[in-house]
C-alpha positions in Angstrom: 94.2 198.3 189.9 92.8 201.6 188.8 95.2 203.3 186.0 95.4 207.7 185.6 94.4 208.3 182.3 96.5 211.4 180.8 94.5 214.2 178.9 96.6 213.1 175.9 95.2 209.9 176.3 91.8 210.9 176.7 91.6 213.0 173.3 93.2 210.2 171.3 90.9 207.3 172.0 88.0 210.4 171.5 89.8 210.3 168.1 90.1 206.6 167.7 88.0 204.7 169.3 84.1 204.5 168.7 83.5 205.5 172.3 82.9 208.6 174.3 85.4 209.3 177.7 86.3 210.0 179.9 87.7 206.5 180.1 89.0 204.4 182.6 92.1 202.2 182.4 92.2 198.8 185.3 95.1 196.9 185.1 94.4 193.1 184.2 96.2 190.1 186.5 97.7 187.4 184.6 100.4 187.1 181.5 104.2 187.9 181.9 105.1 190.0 179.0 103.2 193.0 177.6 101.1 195.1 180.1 97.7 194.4 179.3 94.8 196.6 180.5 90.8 196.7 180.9 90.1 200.1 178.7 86.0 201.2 179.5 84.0 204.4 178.1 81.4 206.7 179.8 78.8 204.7 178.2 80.4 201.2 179.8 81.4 200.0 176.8 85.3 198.2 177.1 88.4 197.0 174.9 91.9 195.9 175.9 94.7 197.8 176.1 98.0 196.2 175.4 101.6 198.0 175.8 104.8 197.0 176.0 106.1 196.2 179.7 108.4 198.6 181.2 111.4 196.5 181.1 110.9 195.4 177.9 113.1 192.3 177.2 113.2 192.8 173.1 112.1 195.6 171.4 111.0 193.3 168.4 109.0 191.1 170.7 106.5 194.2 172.2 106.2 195.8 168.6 102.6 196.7 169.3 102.0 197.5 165.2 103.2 193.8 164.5 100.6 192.5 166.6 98.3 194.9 165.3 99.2 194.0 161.7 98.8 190.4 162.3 95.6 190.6 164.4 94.1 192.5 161.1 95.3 189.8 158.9 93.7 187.0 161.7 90.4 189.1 160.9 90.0 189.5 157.4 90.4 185.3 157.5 88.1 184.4 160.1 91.0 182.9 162.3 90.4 182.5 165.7 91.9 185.9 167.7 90.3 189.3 169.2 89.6 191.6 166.1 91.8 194.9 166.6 90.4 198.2 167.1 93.1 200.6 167.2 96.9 201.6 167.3 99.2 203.8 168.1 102.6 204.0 167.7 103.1 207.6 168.8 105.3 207.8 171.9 104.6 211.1 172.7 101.1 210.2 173.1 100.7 209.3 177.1 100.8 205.5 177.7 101.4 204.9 173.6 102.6 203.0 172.3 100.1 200.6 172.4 96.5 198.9 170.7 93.2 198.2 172.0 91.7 195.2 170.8 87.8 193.6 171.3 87.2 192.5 174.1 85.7 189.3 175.2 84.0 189.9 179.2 82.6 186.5 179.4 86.0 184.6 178.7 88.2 182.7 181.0 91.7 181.3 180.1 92.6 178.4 181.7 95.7 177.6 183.5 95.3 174.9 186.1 92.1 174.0 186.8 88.6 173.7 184.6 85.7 176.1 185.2 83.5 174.3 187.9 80.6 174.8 185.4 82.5 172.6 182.7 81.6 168.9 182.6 83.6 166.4 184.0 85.1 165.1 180.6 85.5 168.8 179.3 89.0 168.3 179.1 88.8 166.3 176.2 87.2 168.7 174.7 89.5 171.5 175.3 92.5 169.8 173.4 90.3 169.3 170.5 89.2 172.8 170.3 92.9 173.9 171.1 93.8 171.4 168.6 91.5 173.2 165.9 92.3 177.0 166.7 96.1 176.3 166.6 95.3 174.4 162.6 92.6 177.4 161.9 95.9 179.5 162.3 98.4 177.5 160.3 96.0 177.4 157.8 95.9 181.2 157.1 96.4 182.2 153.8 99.4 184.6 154.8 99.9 186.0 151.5 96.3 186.7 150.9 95.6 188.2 154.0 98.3 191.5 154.0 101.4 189.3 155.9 103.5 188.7 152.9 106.9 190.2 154.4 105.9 189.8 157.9 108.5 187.1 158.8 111.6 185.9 156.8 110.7 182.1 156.1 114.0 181.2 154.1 116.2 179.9 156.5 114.1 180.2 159.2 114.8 177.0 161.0 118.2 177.3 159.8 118.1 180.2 162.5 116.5 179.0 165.5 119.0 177.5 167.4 121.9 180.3 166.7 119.3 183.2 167.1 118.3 182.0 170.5 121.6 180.4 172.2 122.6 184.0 171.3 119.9 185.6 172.8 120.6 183.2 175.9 124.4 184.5 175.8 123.7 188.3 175.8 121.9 187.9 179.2 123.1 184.8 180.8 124.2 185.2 184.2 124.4 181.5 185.6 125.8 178.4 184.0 123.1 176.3 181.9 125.1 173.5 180.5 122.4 171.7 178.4 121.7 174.9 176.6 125.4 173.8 174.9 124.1 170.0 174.4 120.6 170.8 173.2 122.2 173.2 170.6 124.2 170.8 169.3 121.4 168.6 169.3 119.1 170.2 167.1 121.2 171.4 164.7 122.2 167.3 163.8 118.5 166.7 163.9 117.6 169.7 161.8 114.4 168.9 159.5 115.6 169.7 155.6 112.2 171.5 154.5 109.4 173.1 156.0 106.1 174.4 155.1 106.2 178.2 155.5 102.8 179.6 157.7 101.9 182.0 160.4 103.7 181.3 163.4 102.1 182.3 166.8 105.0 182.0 168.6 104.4 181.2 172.2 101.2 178.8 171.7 99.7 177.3 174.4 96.9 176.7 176.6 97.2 179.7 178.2 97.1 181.8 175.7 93.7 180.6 174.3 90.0 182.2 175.6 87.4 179.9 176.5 83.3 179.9 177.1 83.0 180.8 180.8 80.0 178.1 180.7 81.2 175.6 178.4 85.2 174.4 176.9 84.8 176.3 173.4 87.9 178.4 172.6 86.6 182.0 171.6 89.9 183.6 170.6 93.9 182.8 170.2 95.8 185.7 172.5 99.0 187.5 172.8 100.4 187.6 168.9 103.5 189.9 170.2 106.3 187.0 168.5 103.8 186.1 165.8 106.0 185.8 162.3 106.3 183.7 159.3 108.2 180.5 159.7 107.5 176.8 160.4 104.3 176.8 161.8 105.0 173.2 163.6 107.3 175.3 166.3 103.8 175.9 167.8 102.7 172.4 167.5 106.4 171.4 169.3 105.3 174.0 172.5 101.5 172.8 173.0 102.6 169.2 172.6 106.1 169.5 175.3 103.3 171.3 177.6 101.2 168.0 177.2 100.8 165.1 178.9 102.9 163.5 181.6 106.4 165.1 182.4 109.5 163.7 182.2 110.9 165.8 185.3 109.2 165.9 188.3 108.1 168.1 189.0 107.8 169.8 186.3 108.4 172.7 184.8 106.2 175.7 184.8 103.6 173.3 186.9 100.8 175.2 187.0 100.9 175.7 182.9 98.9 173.5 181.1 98.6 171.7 184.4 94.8 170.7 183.2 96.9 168.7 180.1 98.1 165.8 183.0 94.8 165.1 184.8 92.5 162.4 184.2 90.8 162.4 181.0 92.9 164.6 178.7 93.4 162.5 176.0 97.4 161.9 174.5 99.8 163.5 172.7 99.2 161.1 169.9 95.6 162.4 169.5 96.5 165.7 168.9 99.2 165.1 166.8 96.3 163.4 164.5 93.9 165.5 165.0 96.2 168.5 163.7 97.1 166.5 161.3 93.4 165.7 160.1 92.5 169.3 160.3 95.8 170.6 158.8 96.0 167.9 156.0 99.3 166.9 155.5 101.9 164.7 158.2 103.7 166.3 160.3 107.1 164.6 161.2 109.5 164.8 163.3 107.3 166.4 165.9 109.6 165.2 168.6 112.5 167.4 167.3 109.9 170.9 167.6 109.3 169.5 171.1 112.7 170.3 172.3 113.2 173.3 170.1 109.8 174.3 171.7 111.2 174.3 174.9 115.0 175.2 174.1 113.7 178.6 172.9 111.3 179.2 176.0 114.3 178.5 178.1 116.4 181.1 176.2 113.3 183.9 176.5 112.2 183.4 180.0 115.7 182.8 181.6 115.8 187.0 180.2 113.3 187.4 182.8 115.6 185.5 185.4 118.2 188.1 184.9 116.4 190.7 185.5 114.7 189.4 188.4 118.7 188.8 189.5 119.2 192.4 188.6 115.9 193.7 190.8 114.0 195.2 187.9 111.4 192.4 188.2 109.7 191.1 191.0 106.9 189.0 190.7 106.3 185.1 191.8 106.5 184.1 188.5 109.6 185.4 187.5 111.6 184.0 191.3 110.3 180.5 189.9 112.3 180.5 186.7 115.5 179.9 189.3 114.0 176.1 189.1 111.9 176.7 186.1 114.7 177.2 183.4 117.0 174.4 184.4 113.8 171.7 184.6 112.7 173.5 181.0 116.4 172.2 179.8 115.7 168.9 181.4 112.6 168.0 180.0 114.4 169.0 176.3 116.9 167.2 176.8 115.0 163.6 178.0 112.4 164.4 175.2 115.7 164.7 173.0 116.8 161.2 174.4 113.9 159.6 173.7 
């Protein structure tokens, strides 16, 4: 879908952008939270363009200059993610605010199916590579790298569970009575300590870029809830998306979908692996599995209401009617063991 691009527009990314107009904007399918956008010069040279959705669920979770920050930081340390090209936070400028990032045209993400032109056994492959971006992340220097005061990492899992359940409550418009015995849960199983790192925030499959010919993950997308916390609540999402389900079906099926078929190796590997590339043990990962999934719950079942409401009509969000309550489910059997 061919976007209008304002006058306004046009003269800023003159101003911004090393590229001539007039440019072209073509909205890009996939991804359910910030509007994302195929941006092309005269000369046919492109970007993406990223902007908060129209009804935005949390101001804080579309700041377009947090994700620019932390895409700069990503840069400057060699971490896996597109390297920013511009921002603007101006709302009087047409279609701003927003940023415009590299883009990568020969890159697929992967959902639920492989690339025909992958191997057979490429699966394997994919969750070490995921496995390896997602420990390239946590490994960021933070401080070094211009993110010291990005995220508040005192008390941060101290926060989860109240800041979420909350957000839950502000929006809820059906009964969801695990939220009520996962909450409880987790804050009895509460880890004491954490190591503090850069946070992606919605880490999975997904949200990674892969070789159109081959499974090597080019970049780590969508850094909108990026902060500074425990980095092993992204480890607690890839690993709840992995593997066999404990509710069938599943939640979400076609995510990670690839994660379940033959070949794709356990969640015990990766848990090594990440722990091989990180350096250190990591736990309790079975208690950041359900706070994984206890906090998508709370985010997408936002989306729910408003599809309730009519300001959002799409497949994906009609699906969360099944697709919250099964999210609840498989907490609460991971929770049980």
């Amino acid at each position: 879908m061919t976007l209008a691009v304002a006058d306004g527009l046009q003269t800023w990314l003159d101003d911004h952008l090393d590229g001539t107009g007039p440019w072209r904007l073509e909205r890009l399918t996939g991804g359910n939270s910030n509007e994302t956008c195929l941006l092309t010069d005269a000369a046919g040279a492109s970007w993406v363009l990223r902007r908060p959705p129209r009804h935005a669920l949390s101001a804080s979770a579309h700041d377009v200059g947090r994700e620019y920050r932390v895409l700069t930081a990503l840069a400057a340390a060699g971490a896996p993610a597109p390297r920013p090209a511009a921002c603007c936070e101006d709302a009087d400028v047409p279609g701003g605010p927003f940023l415009v990032m590299e883009h990568l045209p020969d890159a697929v993400s992967i959902i639920d199916t492989l690339p025909a032109t992958w191997p057979a056994d490429a699966v394997a492959t994919l969750a070490d590579e995921v496995v390896d971006a997602l420990a390239a992340v946590h490994r960021v220097a933070w401080q070094e790298v211009g993110l010291d005061g990005f995220g508040r990492p005192d008390g941060f899992l101290e926060r989860q569970v109240r800041r979420w359940y909350g957000q839950w409550e502000k929006i809820a418009c059906r009964p969801l009575p695990l939220m009520d015995e996962l909450a409880a849960w987790l804050e009895q199983r509460r880890p004491a300590t954490f190591r503090p790192g850069l946070v992606h925030g919605d880490f999975h499959v997904d949200n990674c870029l892969f070789a159109r010919t081959e499974p090597r993950l080019l970049a780590v997308i969508d850094w909108e809830m990026a902060t500074i916390g425990d980095p092993l609540l992204d480890l607690g999402l890839l690993l709840g998306f992995w593997g066999p389900r404990t509710v069938d079906p599943p939640a979400m099926p076609a995510l990670q979908a690839v994660s379940r078929g033959p070949g794709a190796p356990p969640v015990e590997h990766l848990v090594a692996r990440y722990e091989q590339r990180v350096g250190h043990p990591v736990g309790d990962v079975v208690y950041y599995r359900v706070l994984a999934l206890f906090k998508l719950a709370a985010i997408v079942e936002a989306a729910y209401a408003q599809y309730r409401r009519g300001e959002l009509d799409t497949p994906y969000a009609a699906a969360l009617e099944r697709d919250v309550p099964a999210l609840l489910e498989e907490a609460w059997a991971t929770a049980r063991g």
